[in-house]
Backbone bond lengths (Angstrom), bond angles and torsions (degrees), N, CA, C in turn:
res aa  C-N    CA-C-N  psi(-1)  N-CA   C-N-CA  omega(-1)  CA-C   N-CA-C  phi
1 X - - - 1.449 - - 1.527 108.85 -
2 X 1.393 127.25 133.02 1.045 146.56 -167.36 1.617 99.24 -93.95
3 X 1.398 120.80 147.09 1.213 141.20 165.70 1.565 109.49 -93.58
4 X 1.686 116.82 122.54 1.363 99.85 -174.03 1.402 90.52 -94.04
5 X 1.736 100.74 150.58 1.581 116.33 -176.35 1.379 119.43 -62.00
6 X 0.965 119.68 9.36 1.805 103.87 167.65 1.628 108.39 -108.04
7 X 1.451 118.78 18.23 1.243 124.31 177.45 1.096 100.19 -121.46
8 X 1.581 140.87 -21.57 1.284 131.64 169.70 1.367 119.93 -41.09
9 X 1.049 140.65 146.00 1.650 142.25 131.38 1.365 119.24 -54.94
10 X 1.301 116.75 125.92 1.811 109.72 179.97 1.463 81.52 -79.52
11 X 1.351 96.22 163.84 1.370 127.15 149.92 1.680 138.02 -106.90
12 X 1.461 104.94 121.61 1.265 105.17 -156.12 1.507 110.84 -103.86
13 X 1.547 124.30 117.73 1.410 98.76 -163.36 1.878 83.73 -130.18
14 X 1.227 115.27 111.66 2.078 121.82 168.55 1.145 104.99 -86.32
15 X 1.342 113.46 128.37 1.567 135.44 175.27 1.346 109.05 -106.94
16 X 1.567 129.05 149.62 1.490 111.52 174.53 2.107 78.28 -158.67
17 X 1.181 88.10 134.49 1.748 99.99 171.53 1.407 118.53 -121.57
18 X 1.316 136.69 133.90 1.471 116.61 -171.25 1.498 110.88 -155.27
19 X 1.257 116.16 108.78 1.956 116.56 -169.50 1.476 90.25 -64.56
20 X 1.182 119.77 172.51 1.060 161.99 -117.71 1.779 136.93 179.98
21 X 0.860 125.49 125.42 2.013 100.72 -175.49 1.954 86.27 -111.34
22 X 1.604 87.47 147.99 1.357 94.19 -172.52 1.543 134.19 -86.69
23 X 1.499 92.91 46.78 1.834 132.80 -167.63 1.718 98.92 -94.01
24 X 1.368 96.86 164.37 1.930 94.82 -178.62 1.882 75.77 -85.11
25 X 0.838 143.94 -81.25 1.398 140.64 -165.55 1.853 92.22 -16.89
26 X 1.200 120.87 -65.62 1.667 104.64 -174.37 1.634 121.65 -54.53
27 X 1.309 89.60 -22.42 1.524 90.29 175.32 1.431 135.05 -98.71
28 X 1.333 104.52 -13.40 1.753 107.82 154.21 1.798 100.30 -84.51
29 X 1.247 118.36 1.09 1.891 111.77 171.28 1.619 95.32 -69.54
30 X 1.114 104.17 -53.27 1.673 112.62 -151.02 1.150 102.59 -72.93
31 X 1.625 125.01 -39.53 1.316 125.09 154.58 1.423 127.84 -45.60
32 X 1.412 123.89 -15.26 1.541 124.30 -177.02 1.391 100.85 -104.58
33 X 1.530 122.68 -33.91 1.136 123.32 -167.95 2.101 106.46 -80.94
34 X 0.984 84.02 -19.90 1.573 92.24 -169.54 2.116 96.03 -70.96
35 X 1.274 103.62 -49.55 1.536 123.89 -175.75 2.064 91.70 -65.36
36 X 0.676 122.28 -66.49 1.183 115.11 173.69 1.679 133.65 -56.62
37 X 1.146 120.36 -39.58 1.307 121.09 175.86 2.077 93.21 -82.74
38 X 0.849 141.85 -16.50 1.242 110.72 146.32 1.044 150.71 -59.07
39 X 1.994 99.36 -40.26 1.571 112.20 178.40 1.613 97.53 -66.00
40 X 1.009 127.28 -5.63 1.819 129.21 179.73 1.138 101.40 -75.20
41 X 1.545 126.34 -41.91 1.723 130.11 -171.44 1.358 107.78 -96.97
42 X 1.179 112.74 -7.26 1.777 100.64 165.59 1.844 115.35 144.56
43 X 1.582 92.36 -5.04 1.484 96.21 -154.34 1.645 113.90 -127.81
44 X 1.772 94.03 88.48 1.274 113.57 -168.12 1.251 121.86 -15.69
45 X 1.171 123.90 165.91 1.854 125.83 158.12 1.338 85.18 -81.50
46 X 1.244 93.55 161.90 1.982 112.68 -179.47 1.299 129.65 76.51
47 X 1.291 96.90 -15.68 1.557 111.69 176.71 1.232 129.32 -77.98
48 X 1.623 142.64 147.47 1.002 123.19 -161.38 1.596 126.82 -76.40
49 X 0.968 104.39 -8.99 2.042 111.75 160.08 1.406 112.02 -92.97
50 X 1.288 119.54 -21.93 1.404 103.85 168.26 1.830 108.05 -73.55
51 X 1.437 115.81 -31.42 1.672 99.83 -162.99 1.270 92.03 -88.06
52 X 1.598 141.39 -25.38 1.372 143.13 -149.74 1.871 78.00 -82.16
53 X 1.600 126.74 -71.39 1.367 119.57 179.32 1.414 121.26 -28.56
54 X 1.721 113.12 -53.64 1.193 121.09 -174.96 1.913 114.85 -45.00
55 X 1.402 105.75 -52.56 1.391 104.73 -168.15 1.809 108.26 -83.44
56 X 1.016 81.57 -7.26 1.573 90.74 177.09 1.560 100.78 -76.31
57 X 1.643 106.87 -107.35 1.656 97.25 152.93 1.956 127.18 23.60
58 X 1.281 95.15 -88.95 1.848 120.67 167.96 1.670 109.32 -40.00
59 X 1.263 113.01 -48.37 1.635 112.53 -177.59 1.723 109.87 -80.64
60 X 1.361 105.13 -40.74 1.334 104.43 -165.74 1.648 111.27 -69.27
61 X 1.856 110.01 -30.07 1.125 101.66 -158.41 1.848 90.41 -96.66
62 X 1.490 122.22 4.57 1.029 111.17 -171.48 1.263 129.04 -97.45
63 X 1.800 97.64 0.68 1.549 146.78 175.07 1.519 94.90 -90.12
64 X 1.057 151.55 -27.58 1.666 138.03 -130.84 1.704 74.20 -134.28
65 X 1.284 139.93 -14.45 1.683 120.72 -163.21 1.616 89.98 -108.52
66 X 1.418 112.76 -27.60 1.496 131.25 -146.64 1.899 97.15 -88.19
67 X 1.412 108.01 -51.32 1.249 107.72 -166.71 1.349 113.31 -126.79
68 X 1.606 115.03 -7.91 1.346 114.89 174.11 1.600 106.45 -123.25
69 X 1.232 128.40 55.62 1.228 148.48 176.27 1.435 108.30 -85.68
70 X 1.424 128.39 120.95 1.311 121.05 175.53 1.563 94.68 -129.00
71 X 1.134 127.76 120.82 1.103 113.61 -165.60 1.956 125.18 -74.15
72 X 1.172 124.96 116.63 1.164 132.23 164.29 1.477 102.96 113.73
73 X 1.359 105.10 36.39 1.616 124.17 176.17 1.820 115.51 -137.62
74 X 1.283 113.21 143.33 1.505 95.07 -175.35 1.033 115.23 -117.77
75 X 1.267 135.38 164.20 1.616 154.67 -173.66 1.814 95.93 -83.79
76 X 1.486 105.11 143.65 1.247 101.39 161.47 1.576 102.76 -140.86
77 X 1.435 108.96 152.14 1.486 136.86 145.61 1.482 118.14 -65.86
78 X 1.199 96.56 129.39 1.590 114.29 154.11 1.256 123.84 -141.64
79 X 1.825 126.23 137.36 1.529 128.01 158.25 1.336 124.17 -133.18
80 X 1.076 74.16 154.15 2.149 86.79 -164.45 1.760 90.10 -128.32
81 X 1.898 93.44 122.41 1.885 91.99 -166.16 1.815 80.37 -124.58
82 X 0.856 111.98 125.66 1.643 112.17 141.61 1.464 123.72 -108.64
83 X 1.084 124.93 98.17 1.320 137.49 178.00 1.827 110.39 -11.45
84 X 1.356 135.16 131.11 1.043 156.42 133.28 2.003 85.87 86.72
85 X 1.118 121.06 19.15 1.505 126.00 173.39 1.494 116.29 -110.74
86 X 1.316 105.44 -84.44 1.324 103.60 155.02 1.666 128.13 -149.23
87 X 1.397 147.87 -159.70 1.369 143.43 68.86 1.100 166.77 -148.65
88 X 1.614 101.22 -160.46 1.590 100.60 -153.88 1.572 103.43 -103.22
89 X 1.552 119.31 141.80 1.005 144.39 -164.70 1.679 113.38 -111.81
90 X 1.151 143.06 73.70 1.262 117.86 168.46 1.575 128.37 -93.57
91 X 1.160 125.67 -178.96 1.106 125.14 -179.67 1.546 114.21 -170.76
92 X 1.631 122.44 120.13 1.453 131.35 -132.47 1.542 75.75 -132.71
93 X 1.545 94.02 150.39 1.332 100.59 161.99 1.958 91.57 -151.60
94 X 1.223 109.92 -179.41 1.875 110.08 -179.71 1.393 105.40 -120.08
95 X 1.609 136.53 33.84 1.190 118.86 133.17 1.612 94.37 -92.55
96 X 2.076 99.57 166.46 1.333 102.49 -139.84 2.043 73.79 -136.91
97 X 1.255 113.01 -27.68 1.280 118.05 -167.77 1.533 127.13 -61.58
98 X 1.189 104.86 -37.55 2.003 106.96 177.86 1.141 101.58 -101.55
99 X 1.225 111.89 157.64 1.215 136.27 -147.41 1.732 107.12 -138.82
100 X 1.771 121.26 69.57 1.265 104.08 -162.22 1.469 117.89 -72.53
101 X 1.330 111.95 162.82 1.366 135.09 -179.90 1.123 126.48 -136.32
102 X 1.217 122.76 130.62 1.823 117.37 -163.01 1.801 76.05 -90.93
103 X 1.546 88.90 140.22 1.508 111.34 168.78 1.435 110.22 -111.52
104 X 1.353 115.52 152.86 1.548 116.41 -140.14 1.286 109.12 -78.45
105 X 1.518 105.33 -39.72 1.841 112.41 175.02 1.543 102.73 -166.75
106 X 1.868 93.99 126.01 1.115 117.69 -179.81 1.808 112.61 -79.05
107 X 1.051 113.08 150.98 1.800 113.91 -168.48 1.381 97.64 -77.96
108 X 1.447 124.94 168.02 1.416 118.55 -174.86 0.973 114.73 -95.95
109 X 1.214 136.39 13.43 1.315 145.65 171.32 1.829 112.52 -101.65
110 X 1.696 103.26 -19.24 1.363 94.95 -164.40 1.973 96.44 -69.04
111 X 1.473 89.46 163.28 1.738 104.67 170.07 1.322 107.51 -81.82
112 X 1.318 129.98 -11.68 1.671 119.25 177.50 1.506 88.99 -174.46
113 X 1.700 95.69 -157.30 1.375 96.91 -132.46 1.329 145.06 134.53
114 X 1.397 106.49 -39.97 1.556 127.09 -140.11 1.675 105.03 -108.87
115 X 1.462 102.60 -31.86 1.701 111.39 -144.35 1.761 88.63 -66.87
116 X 1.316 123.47 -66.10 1.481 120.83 -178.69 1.564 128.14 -32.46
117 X 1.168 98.88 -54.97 1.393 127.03 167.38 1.629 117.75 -40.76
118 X 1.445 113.02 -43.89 1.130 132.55 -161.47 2.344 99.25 -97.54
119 X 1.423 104.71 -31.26 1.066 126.09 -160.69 1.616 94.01 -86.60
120 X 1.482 128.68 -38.93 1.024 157.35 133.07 1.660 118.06 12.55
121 X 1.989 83.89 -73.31 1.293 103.19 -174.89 1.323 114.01 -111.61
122 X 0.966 130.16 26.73 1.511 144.83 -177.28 1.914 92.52 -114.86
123 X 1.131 127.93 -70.54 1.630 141.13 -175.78 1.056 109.56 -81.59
124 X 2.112 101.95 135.61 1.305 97.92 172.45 1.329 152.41 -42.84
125 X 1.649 77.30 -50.41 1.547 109.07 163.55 1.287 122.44 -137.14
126 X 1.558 146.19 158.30 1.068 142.38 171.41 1.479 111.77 -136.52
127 X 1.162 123.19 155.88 1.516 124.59 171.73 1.917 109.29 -166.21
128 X 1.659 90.92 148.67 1.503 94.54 -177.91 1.863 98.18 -101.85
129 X 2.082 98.64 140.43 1.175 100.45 -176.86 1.356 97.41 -122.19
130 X 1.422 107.28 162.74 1.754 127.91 152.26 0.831 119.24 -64.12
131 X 1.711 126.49 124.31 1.722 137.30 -163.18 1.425 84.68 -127.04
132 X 1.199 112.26 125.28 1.413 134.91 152.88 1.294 133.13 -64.12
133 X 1.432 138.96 127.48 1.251 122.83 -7.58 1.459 107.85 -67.26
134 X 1.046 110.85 -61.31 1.598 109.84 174.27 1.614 123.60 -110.31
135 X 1.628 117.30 160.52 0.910 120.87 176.56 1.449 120.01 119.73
136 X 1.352 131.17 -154.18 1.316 144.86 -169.59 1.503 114.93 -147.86
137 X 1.446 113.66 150.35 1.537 91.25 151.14 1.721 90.73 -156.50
138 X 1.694 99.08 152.43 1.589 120.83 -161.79 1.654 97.80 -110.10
139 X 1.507 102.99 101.41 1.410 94.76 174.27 1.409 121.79 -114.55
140 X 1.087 139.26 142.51 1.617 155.97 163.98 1.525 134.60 -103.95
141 X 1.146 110.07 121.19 1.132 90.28 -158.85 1.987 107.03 -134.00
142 X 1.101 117.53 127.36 1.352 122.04 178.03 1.445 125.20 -106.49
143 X 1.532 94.04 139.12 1.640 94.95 -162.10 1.363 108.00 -120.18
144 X 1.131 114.37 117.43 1.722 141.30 -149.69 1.245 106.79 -52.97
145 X 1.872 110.87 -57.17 1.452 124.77 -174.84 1.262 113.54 -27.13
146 X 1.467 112.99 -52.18 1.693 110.27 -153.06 1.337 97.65 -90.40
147 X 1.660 130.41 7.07 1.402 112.88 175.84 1.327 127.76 -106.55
């Protein structure tokens, strides 16, 4: 049985991609730009998917300048939002070699540590992928329904 089209729901899916240099300066960029091209799609600053994105965003890309730095190559952002579904957050960098892992608990003395862990429990789900030809990419992803 067919759905006639004026009863459908469109589906709305915003993409936004954005390089990056793999400097802490690029990575508080991607962090502002990430907070901003949402409040563009609907989803205030202050709000709780904008700050839950924000630190998300902030850790991942602060991981991608920190440990996947190749020098004279850049990190990029990407998000894919469908309104009241989910989204998805990635963040690529072109070393291809480590393999992060949220470690279970950082000592209280350590200086880091934390960001996965924290990224962890902020996102539904997260997983590290293979970027072609080279590289990584750290994705997270939040799913609207349950919030």
């Amino acid at each position: 049985m067919t759905i006639p089209m004026a009863r459908r729901r469109p589906v709305t899916v915003r993409m936004f991609a954005q390089r990056f240099s793999s400097t802490p300066r690029g990575a508080r960029m991607a962090r502002r730009l990430a907070l901003h091209q949402l409040h563009e799609w609907g989803v205030p600053y202050g709000a709780e998917l904008s700050d839950t994105s924000a630190l998300i965003v902030a850790e991942l890309a602060a991981n991608a300048v920190l440990h996947g730095r190749v020098p004279g190559r850049d990190c990029e952002l990407a998000l894919l939002y469908s309104p009241g579904l989910y989204l998805r957050i990635d963040v690529s960098d072109t070393r291809g070699e480590r393999r992060p892992e949220a470690r279970t608990a950082a000592g209280p003395l350590d200086a880091g540590g934390r960001g996965l862990v924290l990224v962890g429990a902020l996102a539904t789900r997260w997983e590290v992928l293979d970027r072609g030809p080279v590289g990584k990419t750290v994705r997270a992803e939040l799913e609207l329904r349950r919030r």
